[in-house]
N, CA, C and O of each residue as an XYZ file, in Angstrom:
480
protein
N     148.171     63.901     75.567
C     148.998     64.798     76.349
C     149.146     64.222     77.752
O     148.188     63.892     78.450
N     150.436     64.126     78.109
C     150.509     63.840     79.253
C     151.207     64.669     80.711
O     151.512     64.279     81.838
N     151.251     65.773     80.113
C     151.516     66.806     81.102
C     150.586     66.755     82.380
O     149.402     66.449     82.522
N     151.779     67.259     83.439
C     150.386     67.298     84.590
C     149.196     68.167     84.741
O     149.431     69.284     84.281
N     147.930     68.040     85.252
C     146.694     68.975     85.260
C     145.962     68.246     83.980
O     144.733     68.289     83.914
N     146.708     67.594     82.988
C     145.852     67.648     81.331
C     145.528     65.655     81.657
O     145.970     64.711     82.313
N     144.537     65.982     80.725
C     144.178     64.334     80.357
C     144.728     63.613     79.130
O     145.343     64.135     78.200
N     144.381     62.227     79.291
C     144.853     61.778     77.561
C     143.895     62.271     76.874
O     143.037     63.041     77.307
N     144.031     61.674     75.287
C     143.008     62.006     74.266
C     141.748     61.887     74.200
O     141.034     62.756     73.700
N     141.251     60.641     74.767
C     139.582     60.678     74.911
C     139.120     61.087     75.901
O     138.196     60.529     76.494
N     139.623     62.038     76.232
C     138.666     63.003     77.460
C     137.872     63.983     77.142
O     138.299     65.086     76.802
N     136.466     63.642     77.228
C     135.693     65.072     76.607
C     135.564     66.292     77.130
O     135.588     66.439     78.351
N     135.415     67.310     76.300
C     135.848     68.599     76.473
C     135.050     69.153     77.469
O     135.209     70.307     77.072
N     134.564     69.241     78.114
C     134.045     69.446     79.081
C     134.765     68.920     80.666
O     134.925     69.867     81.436
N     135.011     68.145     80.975
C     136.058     67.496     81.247
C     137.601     68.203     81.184
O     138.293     68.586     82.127
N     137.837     68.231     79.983
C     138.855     68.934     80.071
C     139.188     70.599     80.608
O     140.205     71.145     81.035
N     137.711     71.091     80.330
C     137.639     72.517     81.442
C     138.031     72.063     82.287
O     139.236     71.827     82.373
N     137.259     71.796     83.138
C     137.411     71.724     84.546
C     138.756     71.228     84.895
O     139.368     71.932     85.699
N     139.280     70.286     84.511
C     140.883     70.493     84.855
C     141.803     71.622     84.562
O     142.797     72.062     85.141
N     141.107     71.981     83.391
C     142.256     73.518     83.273
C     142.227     74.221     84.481
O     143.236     74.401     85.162
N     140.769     74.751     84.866
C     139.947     75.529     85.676
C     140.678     75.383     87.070
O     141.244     76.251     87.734
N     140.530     74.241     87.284
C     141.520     73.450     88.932
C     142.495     73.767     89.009
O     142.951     74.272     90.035
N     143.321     73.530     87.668
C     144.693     73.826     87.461
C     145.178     75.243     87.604
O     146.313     75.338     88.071
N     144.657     76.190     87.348
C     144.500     77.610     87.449
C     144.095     78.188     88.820
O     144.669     79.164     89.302
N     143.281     77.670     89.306
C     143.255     78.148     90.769
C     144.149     77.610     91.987
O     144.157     77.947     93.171
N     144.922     76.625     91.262
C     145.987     76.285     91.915
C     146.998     76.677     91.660
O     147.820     76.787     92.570
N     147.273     76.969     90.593
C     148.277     78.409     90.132
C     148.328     79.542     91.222
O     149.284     79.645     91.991
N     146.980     80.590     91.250
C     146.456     81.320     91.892
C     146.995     81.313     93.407
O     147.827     82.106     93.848
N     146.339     80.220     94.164
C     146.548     80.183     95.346
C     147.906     79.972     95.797
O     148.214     80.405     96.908
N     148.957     79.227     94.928
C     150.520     79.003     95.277
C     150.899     80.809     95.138
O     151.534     81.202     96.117
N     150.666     81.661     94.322
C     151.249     82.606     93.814
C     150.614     83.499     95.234
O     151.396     84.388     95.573
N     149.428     83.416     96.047
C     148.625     83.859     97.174
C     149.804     83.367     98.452
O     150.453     84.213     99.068
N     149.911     82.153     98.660
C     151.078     81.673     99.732
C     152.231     82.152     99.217
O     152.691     83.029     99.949
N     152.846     81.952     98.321
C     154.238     82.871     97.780
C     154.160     84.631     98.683
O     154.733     85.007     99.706
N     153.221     85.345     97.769
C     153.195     86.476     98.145
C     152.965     86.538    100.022
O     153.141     87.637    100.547
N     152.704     85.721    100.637
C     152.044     85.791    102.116
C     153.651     85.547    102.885
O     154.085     86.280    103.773
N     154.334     84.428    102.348
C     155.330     84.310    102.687
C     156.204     84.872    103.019
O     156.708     84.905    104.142
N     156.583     85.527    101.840
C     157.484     86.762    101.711
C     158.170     86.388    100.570
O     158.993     87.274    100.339
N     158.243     85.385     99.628
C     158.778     84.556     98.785
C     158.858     85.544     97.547
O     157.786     85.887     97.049
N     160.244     86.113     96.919
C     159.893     86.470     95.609
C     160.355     85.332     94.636
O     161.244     84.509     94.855
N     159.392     85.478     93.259
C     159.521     84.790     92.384
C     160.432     85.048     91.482
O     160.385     86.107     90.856
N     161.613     83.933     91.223
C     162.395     84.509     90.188
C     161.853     84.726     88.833
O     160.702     84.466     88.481
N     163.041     85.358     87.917
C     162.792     85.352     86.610
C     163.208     84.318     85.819
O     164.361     83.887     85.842
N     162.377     83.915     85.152
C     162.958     83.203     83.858
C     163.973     83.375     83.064
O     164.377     84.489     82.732
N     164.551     82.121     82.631
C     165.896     83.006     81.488
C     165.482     82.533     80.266
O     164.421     81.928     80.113
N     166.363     82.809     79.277
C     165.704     83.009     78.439
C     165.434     81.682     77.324
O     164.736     81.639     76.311
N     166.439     80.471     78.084
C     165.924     79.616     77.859
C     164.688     78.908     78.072
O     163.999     78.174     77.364
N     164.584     79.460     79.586
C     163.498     78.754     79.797
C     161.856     78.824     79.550
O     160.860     78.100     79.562
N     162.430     80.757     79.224
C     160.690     80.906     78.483
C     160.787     80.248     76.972
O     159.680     79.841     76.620
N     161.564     80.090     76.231
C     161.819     79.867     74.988
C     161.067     78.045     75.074
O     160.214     77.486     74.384
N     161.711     77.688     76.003
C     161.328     75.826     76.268
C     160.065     76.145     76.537
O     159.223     75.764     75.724
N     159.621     76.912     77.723
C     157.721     76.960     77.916
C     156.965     77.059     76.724
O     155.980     76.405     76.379
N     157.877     78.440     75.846
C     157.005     78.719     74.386
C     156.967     77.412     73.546
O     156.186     77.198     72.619
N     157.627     76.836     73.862
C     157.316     75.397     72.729
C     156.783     74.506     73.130
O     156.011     73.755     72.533
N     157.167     74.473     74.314
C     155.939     72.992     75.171
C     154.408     73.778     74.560
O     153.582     73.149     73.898
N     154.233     75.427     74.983
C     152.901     75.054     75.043
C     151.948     75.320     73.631
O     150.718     75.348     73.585
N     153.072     75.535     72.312
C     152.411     75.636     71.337
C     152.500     74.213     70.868
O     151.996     74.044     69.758
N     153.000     73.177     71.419
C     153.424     71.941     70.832
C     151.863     71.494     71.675
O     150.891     71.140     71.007
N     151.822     71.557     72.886
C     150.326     71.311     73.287
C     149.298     72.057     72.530
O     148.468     71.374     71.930
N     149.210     73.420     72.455
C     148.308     73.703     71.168
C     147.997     73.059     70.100
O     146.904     73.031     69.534
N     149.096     72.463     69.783
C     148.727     72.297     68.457
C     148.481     70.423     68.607
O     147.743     69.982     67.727
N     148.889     69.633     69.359
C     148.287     68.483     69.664
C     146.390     68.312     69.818
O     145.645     67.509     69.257
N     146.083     69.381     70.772
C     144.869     69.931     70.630
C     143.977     69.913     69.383
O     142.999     69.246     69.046
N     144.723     70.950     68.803
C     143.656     70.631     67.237
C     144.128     69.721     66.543
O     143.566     69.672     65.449
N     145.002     68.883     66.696
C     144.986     67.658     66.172
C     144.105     66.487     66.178
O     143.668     65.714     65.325
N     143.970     66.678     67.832
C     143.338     65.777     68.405
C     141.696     66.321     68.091
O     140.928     65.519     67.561
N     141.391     67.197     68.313
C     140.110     67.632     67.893
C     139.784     67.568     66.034
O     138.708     67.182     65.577
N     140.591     67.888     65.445
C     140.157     67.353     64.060
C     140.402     65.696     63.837
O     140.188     65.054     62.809
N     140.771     65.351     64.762
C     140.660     63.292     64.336
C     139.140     63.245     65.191
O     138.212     62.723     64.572
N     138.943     63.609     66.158
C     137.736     63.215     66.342
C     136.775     63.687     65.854
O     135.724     63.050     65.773
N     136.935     65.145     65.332
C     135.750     65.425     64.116
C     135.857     64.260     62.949
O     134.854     63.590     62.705
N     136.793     64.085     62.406
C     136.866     63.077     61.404
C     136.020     61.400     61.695
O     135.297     60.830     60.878
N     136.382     60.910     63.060
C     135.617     59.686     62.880
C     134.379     59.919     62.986
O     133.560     59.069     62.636
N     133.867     61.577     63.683
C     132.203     62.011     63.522
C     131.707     61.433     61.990
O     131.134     60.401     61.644
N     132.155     62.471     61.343
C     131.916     62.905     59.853
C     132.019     61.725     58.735
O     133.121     61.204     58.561
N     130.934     61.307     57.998
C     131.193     60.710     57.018
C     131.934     60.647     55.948
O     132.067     61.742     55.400
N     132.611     59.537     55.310
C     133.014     59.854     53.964
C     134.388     61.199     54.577
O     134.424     62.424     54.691
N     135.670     59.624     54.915
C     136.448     60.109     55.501
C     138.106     60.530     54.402
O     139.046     61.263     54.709
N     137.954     59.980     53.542
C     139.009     59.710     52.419
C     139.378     60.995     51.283
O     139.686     61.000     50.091
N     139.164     62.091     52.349
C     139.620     63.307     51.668
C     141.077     63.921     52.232
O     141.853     63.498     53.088
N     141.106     65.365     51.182
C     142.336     66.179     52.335
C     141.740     67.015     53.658
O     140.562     67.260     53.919
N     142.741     67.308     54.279
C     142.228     67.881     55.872
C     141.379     69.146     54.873
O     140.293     69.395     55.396
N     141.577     69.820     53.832
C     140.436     71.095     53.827
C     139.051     70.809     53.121
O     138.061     71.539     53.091
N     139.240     69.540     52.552
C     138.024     68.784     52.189
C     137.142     68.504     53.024
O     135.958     68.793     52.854
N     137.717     67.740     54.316
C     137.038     66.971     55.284
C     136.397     68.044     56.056
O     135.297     67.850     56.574
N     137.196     69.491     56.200
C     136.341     70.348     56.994
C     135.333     70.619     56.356
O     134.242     70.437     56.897
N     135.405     71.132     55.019
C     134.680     71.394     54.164
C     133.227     70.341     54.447
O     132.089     70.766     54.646
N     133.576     69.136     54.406
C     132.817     68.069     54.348
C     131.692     67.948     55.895
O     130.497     67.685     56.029
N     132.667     68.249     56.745
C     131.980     68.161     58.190
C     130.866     69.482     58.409
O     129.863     69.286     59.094
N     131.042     70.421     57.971
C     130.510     71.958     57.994
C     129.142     71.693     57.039
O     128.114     72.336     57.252
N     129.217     70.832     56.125
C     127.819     70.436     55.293
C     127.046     69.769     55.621
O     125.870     69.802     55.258
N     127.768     68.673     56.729
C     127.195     67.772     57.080
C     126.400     68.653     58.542
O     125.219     68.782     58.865
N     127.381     69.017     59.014
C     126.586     69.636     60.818
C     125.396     70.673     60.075
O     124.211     70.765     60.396
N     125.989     71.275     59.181
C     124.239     72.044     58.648
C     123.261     71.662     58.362
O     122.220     72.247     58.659
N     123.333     70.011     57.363
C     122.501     68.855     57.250
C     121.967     68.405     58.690
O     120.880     67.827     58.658
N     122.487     68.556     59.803
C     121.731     68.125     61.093
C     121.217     69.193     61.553
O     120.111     69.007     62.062
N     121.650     70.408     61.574
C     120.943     71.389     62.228
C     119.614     72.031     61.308
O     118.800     72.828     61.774
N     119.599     71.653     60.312
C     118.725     71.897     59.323
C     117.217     70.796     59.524
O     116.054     71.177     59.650
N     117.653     69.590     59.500
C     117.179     68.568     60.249
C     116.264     68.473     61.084
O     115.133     67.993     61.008
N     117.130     69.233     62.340
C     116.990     69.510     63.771
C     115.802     70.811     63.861
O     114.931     70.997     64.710
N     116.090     71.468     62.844
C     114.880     72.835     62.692
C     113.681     71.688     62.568
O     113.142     71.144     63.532
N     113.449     71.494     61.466
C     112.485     70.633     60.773
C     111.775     69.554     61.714
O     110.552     69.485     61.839
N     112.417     68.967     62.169
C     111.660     67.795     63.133
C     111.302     68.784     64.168
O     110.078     68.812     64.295
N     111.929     69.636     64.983
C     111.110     70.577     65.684
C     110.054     71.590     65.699
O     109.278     71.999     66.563
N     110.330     71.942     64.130
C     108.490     72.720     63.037
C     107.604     70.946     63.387
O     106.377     70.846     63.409
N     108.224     70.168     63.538
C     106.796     68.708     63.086
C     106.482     68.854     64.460
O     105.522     69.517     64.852
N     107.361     68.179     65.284
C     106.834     68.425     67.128
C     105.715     69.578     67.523
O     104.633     69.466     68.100
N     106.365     70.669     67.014
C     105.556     71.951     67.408
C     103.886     71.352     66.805
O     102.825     71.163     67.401
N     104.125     71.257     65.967
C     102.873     71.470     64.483
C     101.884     69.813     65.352
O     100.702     69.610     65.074
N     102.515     69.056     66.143
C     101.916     67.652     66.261
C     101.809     67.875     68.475
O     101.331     67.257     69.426
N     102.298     68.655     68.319
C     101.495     68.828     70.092
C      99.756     69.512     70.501
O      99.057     69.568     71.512
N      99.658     69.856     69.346
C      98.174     70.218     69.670
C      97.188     68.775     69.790
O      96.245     68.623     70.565
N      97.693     67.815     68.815
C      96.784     66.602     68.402
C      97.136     66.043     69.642
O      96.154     65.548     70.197
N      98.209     65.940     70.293
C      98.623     65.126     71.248
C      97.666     65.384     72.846
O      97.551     64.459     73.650
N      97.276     66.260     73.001
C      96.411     66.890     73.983
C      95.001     66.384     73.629
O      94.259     65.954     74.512
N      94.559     66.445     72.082
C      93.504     65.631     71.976
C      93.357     64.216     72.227
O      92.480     63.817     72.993
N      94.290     63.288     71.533
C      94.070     62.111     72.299
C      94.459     62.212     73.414
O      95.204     61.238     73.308
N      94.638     62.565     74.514
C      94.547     62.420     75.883
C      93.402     62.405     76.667
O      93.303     62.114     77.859
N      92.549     62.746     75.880
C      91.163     62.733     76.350
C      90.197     61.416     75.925
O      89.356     60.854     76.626
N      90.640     61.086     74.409
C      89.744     60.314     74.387
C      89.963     59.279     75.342
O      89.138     58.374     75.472
């Protein structure tokens, strides 16, 4: 996406808050000097909300585009259809968080011993 305020594609999401975030309070504050001014804001016609409505579902939907290709190069065993691959990624992130329980029951279960050798 190359609209202004937005980043390209490998910008991580986090990242990409904070530009929304900026972008929005700069919204804010123009609409703060407008009103101080004395400035009224026109209306839109009806083209032009019609053009906004598509820019910004066309950015929507670039979005989850872009977010399901990068789930995809996550996820193993890439050579399915898009409801496979979700399918596929959702087994797999449970396989890590499942994982992730487990090695943290061993940590827990292996910090008592760890206090003992510190002494010897």
């Amino acid at each position: 996406m190359t609209a202004e305020g937005s980043f390209e594609k490998k910008t991580a999401p986090g990242l990409w808050l904070k530009v929304l975030t900026h972008h929005w309070v700069g919204n804010r504050d123009k609409k703060a000097a407008n009103a101080a001014s004395g400035e009224k804001k026109r209306n839109l016609t009806e083209e032009e909300k019609r053009s906004n409505h598509i820019e910004s579902e066309q950015k929507r939907r670039d979005q989850i585009s872009e977010s399901f290709n990068a789930m995809v190069r996550l996820v193993p065993e890439r050579r399915h259809s898009k409801s496979e691959k979700l399918r596929l990624a959702c087994t797999w992130l449970e396989s890590i968080v499942a994982d992730n329980e487990e090695n943290g029951a061993i940590l827990a279960s292996t910090e008592p011993m760890v206090g003992e050798f510190q002494f010897l």
